[in-house]
Backbone as CSV, one residue per row, in Angstrom:
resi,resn,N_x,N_y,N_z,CA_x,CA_y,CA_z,C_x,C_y,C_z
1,UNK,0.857,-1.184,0.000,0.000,0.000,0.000,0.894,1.235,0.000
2,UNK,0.375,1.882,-0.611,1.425,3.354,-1.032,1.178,4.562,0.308
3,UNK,1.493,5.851,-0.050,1.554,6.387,1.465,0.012,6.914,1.497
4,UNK,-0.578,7.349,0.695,-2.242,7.779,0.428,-2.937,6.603,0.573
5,UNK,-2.610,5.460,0.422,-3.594,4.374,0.669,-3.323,4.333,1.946
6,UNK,-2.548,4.146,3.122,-2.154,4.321,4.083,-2.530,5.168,4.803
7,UNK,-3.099,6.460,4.734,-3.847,7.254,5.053,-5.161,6.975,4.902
8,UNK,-5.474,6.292,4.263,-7.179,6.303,3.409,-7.408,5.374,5.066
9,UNK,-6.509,4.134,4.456,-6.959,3.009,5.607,-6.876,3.632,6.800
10,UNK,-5.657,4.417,7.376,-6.054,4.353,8.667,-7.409,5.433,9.077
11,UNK,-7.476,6.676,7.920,-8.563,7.173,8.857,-9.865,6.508,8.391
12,UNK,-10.516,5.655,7.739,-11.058,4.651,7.267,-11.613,3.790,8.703
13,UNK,-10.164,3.509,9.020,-10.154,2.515,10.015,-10.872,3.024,11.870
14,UNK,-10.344,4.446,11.603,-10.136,5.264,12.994,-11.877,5.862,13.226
15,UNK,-12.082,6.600,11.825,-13.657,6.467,11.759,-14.357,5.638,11.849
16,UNK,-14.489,4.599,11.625,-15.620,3.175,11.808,-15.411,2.952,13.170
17,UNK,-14.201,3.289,14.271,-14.220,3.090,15.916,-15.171,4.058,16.582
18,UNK,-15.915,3.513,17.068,-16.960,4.116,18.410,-16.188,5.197,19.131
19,UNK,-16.425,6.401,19.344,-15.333,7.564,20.177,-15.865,6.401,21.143
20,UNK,-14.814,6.991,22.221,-14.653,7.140,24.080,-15.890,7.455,24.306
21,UNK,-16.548,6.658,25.449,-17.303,7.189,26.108,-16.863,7.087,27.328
22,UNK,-17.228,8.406,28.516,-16.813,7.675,29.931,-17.896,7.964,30.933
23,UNK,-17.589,6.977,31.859,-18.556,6.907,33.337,-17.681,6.934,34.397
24,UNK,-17.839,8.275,35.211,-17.683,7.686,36.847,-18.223,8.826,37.706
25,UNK,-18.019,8.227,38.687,-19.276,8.590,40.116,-18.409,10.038,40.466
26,UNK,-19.114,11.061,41.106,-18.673,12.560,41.508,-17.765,11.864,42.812
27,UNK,-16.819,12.397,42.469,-15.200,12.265,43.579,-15.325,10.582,43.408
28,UNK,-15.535,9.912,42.310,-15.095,8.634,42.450,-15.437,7.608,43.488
29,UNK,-16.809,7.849,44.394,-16.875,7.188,45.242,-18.231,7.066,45.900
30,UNK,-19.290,6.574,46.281,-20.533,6.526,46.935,-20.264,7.515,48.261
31,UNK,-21.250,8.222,48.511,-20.504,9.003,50.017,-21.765,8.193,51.382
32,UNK,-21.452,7.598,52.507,-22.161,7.437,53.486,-22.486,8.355,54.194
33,UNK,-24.563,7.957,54.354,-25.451,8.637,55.021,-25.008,9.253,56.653
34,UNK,-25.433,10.298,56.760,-25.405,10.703,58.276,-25.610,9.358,59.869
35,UNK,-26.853,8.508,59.270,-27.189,7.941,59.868,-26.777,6.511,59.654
36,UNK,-25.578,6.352,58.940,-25.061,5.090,57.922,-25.859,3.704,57.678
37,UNK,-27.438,4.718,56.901,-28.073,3.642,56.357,-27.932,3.262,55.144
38,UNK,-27.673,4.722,54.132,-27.903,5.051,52.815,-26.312,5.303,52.412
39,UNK,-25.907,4.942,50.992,-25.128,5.090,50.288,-25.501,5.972,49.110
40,UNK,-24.859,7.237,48.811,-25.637,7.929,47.652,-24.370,8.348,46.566
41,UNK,-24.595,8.164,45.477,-23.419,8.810,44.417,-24.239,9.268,43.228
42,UNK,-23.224,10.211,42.556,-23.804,10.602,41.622,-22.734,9.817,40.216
43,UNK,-23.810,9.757,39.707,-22.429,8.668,38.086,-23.020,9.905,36.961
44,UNK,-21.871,9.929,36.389,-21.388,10.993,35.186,-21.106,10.224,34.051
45,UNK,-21.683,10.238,32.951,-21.438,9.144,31.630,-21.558,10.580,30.568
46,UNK,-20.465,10.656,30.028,-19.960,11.584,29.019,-20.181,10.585,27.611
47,UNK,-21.401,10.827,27.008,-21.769,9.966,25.611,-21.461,10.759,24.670
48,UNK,-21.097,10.571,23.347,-20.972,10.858,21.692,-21.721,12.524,21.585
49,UNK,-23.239,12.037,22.089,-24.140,12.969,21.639,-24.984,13.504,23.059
50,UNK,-24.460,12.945,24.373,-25.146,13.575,25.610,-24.218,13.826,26.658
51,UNK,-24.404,14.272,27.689,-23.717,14.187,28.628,-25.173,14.230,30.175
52,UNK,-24.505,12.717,30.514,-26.161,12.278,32.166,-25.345,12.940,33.065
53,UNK,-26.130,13.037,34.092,-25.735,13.025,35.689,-26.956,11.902,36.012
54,UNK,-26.356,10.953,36.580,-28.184,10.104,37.675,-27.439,9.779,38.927
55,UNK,-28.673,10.382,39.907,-28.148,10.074,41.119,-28.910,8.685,41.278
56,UNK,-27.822,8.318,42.490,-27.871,6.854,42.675,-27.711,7.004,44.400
57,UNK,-29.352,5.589,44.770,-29.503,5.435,46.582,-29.399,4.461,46.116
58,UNK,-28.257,3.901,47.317,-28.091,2.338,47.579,-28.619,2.397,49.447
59,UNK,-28.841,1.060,50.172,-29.447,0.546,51.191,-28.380,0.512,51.910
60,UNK,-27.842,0.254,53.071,-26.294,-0.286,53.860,-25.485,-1.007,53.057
61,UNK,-26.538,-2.029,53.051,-25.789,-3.083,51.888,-25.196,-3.187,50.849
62,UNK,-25.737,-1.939,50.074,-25.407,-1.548,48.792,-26.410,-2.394,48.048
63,UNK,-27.446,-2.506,48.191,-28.280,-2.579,47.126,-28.735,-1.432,46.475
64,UNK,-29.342,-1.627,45.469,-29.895,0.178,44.892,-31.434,0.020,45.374
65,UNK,-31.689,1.562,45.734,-32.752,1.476,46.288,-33.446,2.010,45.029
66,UNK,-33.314,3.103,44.108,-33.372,4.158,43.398,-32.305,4.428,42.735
67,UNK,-32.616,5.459,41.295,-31.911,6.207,40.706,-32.907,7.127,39.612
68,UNK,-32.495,8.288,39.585,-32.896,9.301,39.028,-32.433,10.088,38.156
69,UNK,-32.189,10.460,37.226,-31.263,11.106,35.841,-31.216,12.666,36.361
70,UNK,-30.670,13.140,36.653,-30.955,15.015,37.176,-30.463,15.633,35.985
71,UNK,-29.775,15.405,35.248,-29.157,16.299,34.152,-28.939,15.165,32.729
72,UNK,-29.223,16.200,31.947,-29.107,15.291,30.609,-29.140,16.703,29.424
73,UNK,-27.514,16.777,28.912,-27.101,18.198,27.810,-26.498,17.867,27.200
74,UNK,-26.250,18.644,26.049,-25.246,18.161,25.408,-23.762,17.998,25.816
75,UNK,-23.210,17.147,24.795,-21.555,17.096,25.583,-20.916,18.164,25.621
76,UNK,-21.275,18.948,25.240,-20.086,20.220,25.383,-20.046,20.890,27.038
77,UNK,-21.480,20.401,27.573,-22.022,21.372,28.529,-21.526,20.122,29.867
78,UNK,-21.026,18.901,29.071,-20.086,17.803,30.472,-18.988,18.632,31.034
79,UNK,-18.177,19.427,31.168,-17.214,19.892,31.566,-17.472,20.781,33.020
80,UNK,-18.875,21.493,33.068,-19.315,21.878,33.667,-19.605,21.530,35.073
81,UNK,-19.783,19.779,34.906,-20.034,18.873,36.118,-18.667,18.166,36.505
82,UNK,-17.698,18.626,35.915,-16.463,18.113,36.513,-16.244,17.944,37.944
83,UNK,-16.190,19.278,38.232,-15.564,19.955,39.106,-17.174,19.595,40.582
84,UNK,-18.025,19.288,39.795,-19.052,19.324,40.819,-19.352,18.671,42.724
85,UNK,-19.689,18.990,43.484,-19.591,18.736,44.642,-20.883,17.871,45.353
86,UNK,-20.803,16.764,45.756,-22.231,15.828,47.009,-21.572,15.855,47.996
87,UNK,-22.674,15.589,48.564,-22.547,16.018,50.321,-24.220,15.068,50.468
88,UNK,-24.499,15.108,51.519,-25.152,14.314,52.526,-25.674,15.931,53.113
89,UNK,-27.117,16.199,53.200,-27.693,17.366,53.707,-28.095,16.765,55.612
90,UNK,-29.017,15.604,55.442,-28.685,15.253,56.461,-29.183,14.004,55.966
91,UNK,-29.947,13.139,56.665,-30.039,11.355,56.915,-30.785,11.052,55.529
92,UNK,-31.730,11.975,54.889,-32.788,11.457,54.106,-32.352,12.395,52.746
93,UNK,-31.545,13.264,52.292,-31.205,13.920,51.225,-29.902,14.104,50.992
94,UNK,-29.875,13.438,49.476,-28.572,14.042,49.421,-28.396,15.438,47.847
95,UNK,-27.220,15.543,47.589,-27.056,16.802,47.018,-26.077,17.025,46.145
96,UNK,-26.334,17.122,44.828,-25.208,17.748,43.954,-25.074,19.348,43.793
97,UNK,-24.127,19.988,44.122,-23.616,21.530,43.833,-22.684,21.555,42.464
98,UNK,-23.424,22.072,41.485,-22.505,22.638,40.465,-21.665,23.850,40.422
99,UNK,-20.584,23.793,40.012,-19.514,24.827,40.621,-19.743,26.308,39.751
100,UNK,-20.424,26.014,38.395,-21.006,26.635,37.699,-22.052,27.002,37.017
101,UNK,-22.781,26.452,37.632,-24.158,26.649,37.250,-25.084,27.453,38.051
102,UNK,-24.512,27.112,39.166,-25.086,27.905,40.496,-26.613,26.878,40.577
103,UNK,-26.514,25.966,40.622,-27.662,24.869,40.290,-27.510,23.910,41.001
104,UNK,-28.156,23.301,42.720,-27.843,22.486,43.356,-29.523,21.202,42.550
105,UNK,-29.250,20.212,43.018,-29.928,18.756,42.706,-30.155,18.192,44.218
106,UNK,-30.926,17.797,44.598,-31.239,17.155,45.914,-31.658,15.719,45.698
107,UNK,-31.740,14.681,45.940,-32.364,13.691,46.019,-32.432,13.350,47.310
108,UNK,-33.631,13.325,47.228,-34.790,13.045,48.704,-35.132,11.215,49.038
109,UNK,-34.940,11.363,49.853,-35.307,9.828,49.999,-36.503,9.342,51.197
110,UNK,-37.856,9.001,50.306,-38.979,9.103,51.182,-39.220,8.131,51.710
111,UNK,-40.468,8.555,52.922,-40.922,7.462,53.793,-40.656,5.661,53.249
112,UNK,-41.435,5.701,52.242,-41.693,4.489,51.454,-40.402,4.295,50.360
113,UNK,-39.257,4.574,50.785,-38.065,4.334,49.773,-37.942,4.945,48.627
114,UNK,-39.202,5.565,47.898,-38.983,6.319,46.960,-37.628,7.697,46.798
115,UNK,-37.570,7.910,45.585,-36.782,9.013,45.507,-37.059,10.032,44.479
116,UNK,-37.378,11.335,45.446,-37.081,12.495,44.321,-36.738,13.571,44.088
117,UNK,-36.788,14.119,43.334,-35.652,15.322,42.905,-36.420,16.841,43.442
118,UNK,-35.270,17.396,44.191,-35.390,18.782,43.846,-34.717,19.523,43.178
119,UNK,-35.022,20.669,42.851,-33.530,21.559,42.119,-34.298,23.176,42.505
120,UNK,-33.154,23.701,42.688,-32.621,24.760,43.271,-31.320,25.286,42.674
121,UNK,-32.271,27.201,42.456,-31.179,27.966,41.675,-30.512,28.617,42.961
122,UNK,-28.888,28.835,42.976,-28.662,29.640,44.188,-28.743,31.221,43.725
123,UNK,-28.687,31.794,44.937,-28.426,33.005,44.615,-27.161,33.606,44.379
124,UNK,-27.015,34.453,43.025,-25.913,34.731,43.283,-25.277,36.129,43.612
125,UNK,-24.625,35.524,44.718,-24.072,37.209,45.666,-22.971,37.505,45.425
């Protein structure tokens, strides 16, 4: 193969590969409940054509109790949730803070195990 066929093939080759996609949880880790019943994380999956946030309740055990999608934009607008911050509000909510959006996410965790979302613009001072 000559040096243009060589080119053809590899970007040929490089186009027909699926980009990167990636997943992982805010600070890499489930954070434990106040009352260490609940396990809560948030997972970040940077797709082709989206970019999720879904928060995720697991039980002590780590079963999942729930999960909820809070954000869903385009990929350009993933960079945004990098940097983002959870915390544990207290026993029954937990919380994503965007560092730029000024846009917190709550997931509530009710009587009956359910889970759901609040959102809240902060103010900005």
């Amino acid at each position: 193969m000559n040096k243009i066929g060589n080119t053809y093939y590899t970007y040929n080759t490089i186009a027909a590969m699926p980009l990167a996609e990636y997943k992982w949880l805010v600070k890499n880790k489930y954070f434990l409940s106040p009352d260490k019943k609940h396990y809560g994380g948030f997972l970040c999956e940077w797709k082709q054509d989206k970019f999720l946030v879904t928060g995720i309740i697991l039980d002590k055990n780590e079963n999942e109790i729930g999960r909820k999608e809070i954000v869903n934009v385009t990929p350009s607008f993933g960079e945004y949730y990098i940097g983002a911050k959870a915390k544990w509000n207290d026993a029954n909510t937990f919380t994503l803070i965007s560092n730029y959006e000024n846009i917190i996410w709550r997931l509530i965790i009710n009587e009956n195990n359910s889970i759901s979302i609040k959102i809240e613009k902060l103010d900005e001072r």
